[in-house]
Kinemage of the C-alpha trace (Angstrom):
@kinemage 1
@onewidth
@group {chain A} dominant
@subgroup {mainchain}
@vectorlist {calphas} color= white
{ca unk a 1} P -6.804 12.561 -23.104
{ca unk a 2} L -4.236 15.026 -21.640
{ca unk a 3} L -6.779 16.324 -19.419
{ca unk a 4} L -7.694 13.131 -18.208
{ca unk a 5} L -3.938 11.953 -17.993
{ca unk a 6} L -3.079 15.006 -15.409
{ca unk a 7} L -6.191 14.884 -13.404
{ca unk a 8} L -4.916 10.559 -12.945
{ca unk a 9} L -1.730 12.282 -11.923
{ca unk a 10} L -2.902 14.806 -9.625
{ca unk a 11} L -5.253 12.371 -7.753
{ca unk a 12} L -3.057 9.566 -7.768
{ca unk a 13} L 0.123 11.412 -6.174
{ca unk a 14} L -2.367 12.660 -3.298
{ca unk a 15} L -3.269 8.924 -2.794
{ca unk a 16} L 0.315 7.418 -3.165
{ca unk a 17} L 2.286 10.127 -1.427
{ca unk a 18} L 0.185 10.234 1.415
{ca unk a 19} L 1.486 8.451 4.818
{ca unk a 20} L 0.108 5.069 5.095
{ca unk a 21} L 0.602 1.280 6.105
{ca unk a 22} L 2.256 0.749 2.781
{ca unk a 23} L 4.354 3.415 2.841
{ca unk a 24} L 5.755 2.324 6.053
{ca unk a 25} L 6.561 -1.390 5.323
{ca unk a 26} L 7.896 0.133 2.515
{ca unk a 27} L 10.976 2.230 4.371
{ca unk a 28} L 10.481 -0.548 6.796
{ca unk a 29} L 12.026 -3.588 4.253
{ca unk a 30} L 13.885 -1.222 2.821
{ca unk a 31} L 16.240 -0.724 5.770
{ca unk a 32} L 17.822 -3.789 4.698
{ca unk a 33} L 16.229 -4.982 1.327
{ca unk a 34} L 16.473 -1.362 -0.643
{ca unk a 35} L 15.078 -0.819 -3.520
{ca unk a 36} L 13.973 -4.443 -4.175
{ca unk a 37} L 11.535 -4.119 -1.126
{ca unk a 38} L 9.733 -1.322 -2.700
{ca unk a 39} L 9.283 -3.183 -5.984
{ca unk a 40} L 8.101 -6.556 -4.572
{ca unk a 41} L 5.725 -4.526 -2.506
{ca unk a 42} L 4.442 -2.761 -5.044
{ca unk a 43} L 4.026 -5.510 -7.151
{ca unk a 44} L 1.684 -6.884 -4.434
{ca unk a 45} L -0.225 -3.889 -4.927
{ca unk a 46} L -0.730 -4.221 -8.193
{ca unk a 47} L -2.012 -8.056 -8.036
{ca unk a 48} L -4.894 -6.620 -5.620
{ca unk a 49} L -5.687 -3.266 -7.564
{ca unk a 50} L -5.807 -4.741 -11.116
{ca unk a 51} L -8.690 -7.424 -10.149
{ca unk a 52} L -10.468 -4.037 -8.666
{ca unk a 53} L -10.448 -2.072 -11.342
{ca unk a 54} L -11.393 -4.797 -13.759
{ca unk a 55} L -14.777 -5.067 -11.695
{ca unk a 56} L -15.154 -1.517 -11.433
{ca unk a 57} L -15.105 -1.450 -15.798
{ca unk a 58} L -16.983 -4.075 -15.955
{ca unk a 59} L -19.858 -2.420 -13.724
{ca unk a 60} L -19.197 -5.646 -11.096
{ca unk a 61} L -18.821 -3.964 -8.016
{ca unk a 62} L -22.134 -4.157 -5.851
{ca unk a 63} L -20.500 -7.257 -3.333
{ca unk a 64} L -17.502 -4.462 -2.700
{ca unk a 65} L -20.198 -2.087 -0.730
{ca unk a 66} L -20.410 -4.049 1.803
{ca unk a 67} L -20.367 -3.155 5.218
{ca unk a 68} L -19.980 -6.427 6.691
{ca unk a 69} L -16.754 -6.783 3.963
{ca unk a 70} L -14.776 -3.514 5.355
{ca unk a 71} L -15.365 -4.904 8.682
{ca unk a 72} L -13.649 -8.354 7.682
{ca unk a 73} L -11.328 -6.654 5.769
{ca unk a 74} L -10.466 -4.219 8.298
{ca unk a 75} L -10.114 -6.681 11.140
{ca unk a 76} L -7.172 -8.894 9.324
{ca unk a 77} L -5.606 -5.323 8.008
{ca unk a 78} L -5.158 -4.332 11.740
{ca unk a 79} L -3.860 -7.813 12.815
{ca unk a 80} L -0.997 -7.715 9.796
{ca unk a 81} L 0.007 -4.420 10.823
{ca unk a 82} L -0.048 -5.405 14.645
{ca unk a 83} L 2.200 -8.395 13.911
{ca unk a 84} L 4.475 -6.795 11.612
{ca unk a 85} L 5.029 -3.818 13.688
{ca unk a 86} L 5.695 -6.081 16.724
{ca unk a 87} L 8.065 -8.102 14.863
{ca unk a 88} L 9.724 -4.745 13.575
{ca unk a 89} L 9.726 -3.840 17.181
{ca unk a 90} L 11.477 -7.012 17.727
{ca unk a 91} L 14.230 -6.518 15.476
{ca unk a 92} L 14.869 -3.411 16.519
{ca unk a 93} L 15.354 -4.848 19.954
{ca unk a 94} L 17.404 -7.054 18.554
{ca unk a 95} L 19.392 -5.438 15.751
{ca unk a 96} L 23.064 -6.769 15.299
{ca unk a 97} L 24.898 -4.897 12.384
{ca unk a 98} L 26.094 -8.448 11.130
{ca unk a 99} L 22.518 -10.080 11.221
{ca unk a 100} L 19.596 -9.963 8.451
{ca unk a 101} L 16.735 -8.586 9.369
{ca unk a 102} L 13.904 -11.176 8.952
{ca unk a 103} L 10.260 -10.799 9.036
{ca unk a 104} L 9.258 -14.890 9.943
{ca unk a 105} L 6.061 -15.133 7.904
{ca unk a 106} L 6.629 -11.775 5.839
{ca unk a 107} L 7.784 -10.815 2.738
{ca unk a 108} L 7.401 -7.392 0.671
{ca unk a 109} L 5.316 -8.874 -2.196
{ca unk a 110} L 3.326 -10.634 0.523
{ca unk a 111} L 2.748 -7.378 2.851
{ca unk a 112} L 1.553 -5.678 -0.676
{ca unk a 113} L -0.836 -7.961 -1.297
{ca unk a 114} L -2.009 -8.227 2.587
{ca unk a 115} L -1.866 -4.193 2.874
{ca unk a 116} L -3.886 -3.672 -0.189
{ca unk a 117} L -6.744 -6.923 -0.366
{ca unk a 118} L -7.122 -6.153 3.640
{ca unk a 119} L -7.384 -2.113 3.964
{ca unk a 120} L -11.267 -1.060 2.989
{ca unk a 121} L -9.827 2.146 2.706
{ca unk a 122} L -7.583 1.077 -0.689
{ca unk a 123} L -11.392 -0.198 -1.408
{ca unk a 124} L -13.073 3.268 -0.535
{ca unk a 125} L -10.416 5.362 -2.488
{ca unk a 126} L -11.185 2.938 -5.844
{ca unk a 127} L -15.230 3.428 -5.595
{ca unk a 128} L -15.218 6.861 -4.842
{ca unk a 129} L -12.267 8.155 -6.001
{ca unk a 130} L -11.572 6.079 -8.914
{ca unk a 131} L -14.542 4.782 -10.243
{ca unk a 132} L -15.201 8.353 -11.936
{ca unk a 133} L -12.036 8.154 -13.147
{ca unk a 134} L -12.614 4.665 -14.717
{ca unk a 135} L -15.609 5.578 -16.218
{ca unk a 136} L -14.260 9.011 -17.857
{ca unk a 137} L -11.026 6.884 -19.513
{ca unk a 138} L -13.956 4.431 -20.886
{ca unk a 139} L -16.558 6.845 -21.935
{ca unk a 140} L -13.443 8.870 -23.845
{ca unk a 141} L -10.877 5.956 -25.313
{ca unk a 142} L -12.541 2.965 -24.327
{ca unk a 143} L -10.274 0.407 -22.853
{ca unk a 144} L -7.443 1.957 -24.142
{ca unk a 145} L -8.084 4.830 -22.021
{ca unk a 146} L -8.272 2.574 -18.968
{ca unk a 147} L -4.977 0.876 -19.533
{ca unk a 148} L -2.932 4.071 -19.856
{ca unk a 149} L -5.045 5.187 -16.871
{ca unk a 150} L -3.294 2.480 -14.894
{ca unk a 151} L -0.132 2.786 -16.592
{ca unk a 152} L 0.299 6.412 -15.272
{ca unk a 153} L -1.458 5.955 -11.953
{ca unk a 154} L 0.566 2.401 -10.894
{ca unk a 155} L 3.975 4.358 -12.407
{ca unk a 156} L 3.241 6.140 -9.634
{ca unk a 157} L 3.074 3.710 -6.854
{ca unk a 158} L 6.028 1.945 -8.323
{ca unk a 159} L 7.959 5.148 -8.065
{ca unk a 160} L 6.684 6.529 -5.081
{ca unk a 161} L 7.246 2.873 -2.932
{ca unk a 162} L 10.842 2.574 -4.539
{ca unk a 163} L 12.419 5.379 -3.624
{ca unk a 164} L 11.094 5.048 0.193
{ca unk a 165} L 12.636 1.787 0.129
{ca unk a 166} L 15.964 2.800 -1.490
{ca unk a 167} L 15.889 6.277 1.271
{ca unk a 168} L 16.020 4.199 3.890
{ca unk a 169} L 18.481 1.882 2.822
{ca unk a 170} L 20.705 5.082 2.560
{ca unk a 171} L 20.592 4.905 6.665
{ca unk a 172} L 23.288 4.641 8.572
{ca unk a 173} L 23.824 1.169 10.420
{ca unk a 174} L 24.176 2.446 13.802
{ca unk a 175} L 20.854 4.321 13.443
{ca unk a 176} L 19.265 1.356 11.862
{ca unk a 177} L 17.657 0.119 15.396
{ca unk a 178} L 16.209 3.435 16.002
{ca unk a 179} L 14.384 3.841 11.990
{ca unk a 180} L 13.486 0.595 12.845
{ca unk a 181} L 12.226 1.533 16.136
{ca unk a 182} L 10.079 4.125 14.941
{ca unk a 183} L 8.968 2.848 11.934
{ca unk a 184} L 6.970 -0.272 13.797
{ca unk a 185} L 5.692 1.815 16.436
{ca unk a 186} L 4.079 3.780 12.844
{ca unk a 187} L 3.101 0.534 11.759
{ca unk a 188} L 1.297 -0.499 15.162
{ca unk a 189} L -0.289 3.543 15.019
{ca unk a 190} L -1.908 2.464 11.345
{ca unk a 191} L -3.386 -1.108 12.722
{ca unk a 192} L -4.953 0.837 15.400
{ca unk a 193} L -6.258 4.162 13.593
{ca unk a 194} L -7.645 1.091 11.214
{ca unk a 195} L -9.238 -1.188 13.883
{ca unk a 196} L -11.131 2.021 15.560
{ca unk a 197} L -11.941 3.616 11.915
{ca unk a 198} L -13.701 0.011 11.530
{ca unk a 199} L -15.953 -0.189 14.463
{ca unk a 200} L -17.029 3.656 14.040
{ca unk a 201} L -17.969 3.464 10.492
């Protein structure tokens, strides 16, 4: 079980701690929101990745192979990250130290769910990266073995998504409109590396 519980670590801190959309929206909420941002978004994350690995254990996965489903998916991912990094973009433009930052249609738990259900990649890393991990917590402790699986991988997130959130509420105000700034033009990069993965794969 140890060796199983550091491998989850290992692999799951090269997922969580690399840059990525969530990341992003992450420091991006958290300008203003802090720590709170990083929780709500990363409670988003876990109402998508729970379902997944449920249908991974339970061998129910052949639907999420589809090609014609990371297309889909990958077509609303880009337009949330488009429209949130324009609206970032936006407030940025806008900024006024008295003002609250708001995101119309967006909120962190909302932009967790969107950034996880609509990014085949989150997919990808579960079925090929996690599915052999599944299966080795299973075939060793049963479910047991799954759950604290999850508990140490999604501590992870939590953690990892939490302090980006409370960093970059640590910013100064008067360089709030420049994190901003460059933290939607990041978000706009992410919706378009996504869109072109998408029509290459």
């Amino acid at each position: 079980m140890a060796g199983l519980i550091l491998k989850v670590i290992v692999i799951s801190i090269s997922g969580a701690l690399a840059p990525g959309p969530l990341t992003a929206t992450a420091a991006s909420f958290g300008v203003k929101r802090g720590w709170k941002a990083g929780l709500e978004i990363s409670v988003g994350h876990t109402l998508v990745e729970i379902p997944i690995i449920l249908l991974i254990s339970f061998g129910l996965i052949n639907f999420l192979e589809s090609k014609r489903l990371y297309f889909f998916l990958g077509i609303f991912g880009s337009f949330f990250l488009f429209l949130f990094g324009i609206l970032t973009l936006k407030d940025a433009i806008n900024y006024k130290p008295e003002a609250t930052i708001k995101k119309k249609l967006f909120f962190p738990l909302l932009m967790g769910v969107s950034l996880s259900i609509f990014n085949p990649y989150f997919i990808i890393w579960w079925l090929g990266i996690g599915t052999p991990l599944i299966y080795e917590a299973i075939k060793k402790n049963g479910f047991i073995g799954l759950f604290i699986l999850y508990i140490f991988h999604f501590s992870l997130d939590y953690f990892w998504l939490v302090f980006i959130a409370t960093l970059s509420s640590f910013a100064k105000k008067k360089i709030y409109r420049y994190l901003l700034f460059i933290l939607g033009i990041i978000i706009i990069y992410f919706g378009v590396r996504m869109l072109v993965n998408i029509f290459s794969y």
